[in-house]
C-alpha positions as CSV (number, residue, x, y, z in Angstrom):
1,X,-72.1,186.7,-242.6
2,X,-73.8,183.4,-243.0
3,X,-71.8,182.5,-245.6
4,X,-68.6,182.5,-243.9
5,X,-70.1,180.3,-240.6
6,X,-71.1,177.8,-243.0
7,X,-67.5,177.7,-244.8
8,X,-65.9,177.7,-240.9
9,X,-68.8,175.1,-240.0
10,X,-68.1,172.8,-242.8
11,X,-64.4,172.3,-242.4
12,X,-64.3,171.8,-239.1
13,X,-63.0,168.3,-238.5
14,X,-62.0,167.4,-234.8
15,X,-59.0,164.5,-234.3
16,X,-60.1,162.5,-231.2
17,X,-58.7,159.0,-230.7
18,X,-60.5,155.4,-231.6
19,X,-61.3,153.5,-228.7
20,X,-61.7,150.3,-228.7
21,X,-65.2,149.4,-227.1
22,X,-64.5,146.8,-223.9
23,X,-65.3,143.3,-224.1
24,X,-66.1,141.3,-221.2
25,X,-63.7,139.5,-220.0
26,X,-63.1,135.9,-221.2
27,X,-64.6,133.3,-218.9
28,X,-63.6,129.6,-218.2
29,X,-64.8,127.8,-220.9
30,X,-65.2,130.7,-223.2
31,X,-68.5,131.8,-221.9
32,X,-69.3,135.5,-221.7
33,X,-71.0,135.6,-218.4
34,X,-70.7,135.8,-214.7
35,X,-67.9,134.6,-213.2
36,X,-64.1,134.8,-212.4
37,X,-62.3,136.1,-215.3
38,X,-59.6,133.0,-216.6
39,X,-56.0,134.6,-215.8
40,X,-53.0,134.0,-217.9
41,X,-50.1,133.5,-216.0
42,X,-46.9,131.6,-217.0
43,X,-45.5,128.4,-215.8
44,X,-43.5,129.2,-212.8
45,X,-46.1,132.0,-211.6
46,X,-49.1,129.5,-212.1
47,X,-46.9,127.0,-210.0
48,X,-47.0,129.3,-206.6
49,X,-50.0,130.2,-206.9
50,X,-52.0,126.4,-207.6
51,X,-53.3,125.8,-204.5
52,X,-52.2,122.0,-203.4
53,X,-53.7,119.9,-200.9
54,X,-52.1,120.1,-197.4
55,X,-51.9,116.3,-196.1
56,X,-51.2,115.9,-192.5
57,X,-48.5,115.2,-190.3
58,X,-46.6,111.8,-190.7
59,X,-47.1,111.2,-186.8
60,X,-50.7,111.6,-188.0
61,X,-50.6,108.8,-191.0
62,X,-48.4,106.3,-189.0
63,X,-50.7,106.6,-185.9
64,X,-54.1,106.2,-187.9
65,X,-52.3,103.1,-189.7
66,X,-51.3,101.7,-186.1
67,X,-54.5,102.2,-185.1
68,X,-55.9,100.2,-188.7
69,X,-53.4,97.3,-187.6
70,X,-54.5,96.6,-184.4
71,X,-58.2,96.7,-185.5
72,X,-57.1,94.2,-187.9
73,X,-55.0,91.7,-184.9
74,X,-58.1,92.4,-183.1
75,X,-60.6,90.8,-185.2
76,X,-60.4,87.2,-184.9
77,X,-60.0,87.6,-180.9
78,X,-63.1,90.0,-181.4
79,X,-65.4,87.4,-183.7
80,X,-64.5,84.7,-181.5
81,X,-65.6,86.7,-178.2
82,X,-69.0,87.5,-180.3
83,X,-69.4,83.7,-180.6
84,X,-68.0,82.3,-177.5
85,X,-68.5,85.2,-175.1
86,X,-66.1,83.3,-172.3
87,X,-63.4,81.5,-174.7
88,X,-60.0,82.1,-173.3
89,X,-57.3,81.0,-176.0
90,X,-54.0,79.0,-175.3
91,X,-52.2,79.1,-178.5
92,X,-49.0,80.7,-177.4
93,X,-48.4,82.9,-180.6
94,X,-52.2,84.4,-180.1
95,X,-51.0,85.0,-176.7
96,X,-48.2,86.9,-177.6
97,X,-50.2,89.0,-180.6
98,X,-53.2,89.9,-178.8
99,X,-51.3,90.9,-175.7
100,X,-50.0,93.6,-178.4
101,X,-53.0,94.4,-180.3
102,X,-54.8,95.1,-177.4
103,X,-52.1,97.7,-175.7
104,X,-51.9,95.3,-172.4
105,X,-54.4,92.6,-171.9
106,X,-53.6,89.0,-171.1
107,X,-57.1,87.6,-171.6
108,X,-60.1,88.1,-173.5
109,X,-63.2,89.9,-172.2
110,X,-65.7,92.4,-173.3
111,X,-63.2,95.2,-173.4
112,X,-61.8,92.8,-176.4
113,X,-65.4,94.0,-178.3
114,X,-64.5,97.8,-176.2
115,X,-60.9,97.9,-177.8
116,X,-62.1,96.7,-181.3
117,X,-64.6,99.1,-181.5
118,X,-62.0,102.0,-180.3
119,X,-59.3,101.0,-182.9
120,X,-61.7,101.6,-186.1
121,X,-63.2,104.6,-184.2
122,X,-59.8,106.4,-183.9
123,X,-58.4,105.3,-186.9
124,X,-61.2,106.7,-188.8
125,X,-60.7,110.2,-186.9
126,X,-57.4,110.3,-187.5
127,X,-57.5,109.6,-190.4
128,X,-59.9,111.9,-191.2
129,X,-58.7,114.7,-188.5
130,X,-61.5,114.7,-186.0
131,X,-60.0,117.4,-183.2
132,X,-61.8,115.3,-180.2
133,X,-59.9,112.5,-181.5
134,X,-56.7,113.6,-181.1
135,X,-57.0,114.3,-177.6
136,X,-59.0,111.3,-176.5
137,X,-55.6,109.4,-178.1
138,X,-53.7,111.5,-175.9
139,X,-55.2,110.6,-172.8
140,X,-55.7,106.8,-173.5
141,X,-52.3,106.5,-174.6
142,X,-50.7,108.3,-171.4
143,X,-53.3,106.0,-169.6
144,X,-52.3,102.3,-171.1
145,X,-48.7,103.6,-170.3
146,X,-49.5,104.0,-166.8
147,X,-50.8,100.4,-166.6
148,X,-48.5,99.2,-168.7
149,X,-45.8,100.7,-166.3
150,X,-47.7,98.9,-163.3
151,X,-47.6,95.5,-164.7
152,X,-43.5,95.9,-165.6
153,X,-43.6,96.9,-161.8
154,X,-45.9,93.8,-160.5
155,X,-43.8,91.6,-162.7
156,X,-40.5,92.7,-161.2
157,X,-41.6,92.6,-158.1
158,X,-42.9,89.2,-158.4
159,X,-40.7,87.9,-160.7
160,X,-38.3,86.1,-158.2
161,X,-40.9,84.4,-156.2
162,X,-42.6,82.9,-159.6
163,X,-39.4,80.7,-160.6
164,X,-37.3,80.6,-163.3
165,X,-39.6,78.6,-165.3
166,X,-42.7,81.2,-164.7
167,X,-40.5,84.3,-165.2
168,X,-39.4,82.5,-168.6
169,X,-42.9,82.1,-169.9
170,X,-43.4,85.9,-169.2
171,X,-40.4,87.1,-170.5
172,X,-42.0,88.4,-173.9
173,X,-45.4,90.4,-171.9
174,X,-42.2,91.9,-169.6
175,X,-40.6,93.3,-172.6
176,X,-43.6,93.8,-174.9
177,X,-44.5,96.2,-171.8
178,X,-41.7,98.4,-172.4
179,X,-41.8,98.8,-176.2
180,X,-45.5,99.0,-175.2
181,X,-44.6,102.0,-173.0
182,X,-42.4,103.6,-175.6
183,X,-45.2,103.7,-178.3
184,X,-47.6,105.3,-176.0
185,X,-45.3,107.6,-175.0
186,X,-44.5,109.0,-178.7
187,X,-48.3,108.6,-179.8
188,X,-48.9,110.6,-176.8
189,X,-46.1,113.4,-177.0
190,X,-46.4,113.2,-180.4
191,X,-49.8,113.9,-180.8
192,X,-49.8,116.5,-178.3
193,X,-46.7,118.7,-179.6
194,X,-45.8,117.2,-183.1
195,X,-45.3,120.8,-185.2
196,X,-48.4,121.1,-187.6
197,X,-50.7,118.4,-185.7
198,X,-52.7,121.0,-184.1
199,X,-53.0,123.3,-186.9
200,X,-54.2,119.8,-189.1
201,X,-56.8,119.3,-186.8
202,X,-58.1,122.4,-186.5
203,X,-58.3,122.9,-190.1
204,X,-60.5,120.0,-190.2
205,X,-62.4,120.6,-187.6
């Protein structure tokens, strides 16, 4: 009897499958430790799914830019004002370019150090979406376009009893006012409603 269970014993022979023991996946860099596991994908799949950089809106860019070149036109005027607190220039051209720069004014004061100092700020934020920043543009932009507006008023009111010679000399702050106007307007609108600006400065925020 205990013959034939060791003859049945011994023959016995059971097929089971090899497995493969599991490695650990392959890390980045070829370690064997924590981390995410490298993914293989192919050219066109790795494309959607590389994760790029979202830059923000060009009304965003241009605006900050604007914002760079005024701090720049403002400079000199700005120095000088530092210097000589009450200099008051007459060069015509300087006139003309700081009337610009500063979104309005026809002479230099301290809010020539105020507007300076405003330019770099807000260029910096927009640059660098800051989400107070985009507002505080909005509201001092729909502001200098309602003084801006005033002084096309005041100067068409006025501009008959000044003479031809007066109203001549002006002609340049008249229509510098307007495009003046304009560019407030579309900073402002812009700004406010612009698809993507909100969602920009948000994701900065």
């Amino acid at each position: 009897m205990s013959a034939d269970r060791d003859d049945f014993t011994g023959n016995l022979t059971l097929e089971l499958p090899y497995v493969k023991p599991a490695e650990k996946p392959r890390q980045v860099g070829g370690l064997r430790a924590t981390g995410w596991p490298l993914a293989y994908r192919d050219a066109e799949e790795q494309a959607r799914w590389a994760v790029s950089p979202e830059l923000p809106p060009e009304i965003v860019t241009l605006t900050a830019l604007w914002e760079f070149c005024r701090m720049l036109m403002l400079a000199p005027a700005f120095t000088m004002t530092l210097i000589h607190p009450h200099v008051q220039f007459t060069a015509w051209y300087f006139w003309r370019i700081y009337f610009v720069a500063s979104n309005g004014a026809v002479t230099t004061s301290w809010m020539t150090a105020v507007s300076f100092l405003y330019t770099l700020m807000i260029g910096v934020c927009l640059w660098n979406p800051v989400f107070w920043a985009r507002w505080l543009l909005v509201g001092t932009s729909l502001y200098s376009a309602l003084m801006l507006g005033r002084f096309v008023f005041l100067f068409s009111s006025y501009a008959e009893t000044m003479g031809n010679a007066s109203a001549a000399g002006l002609g340049f702050l008249h229509s510098a006012a307007f495009a003046l106007i304009a560019l407030n307007l579309i900073i402002a609108i812009g700004m406010a409603f612009a698809p993507g600006v909100a969602y920009a400065f948000r994701r900065k925020d």
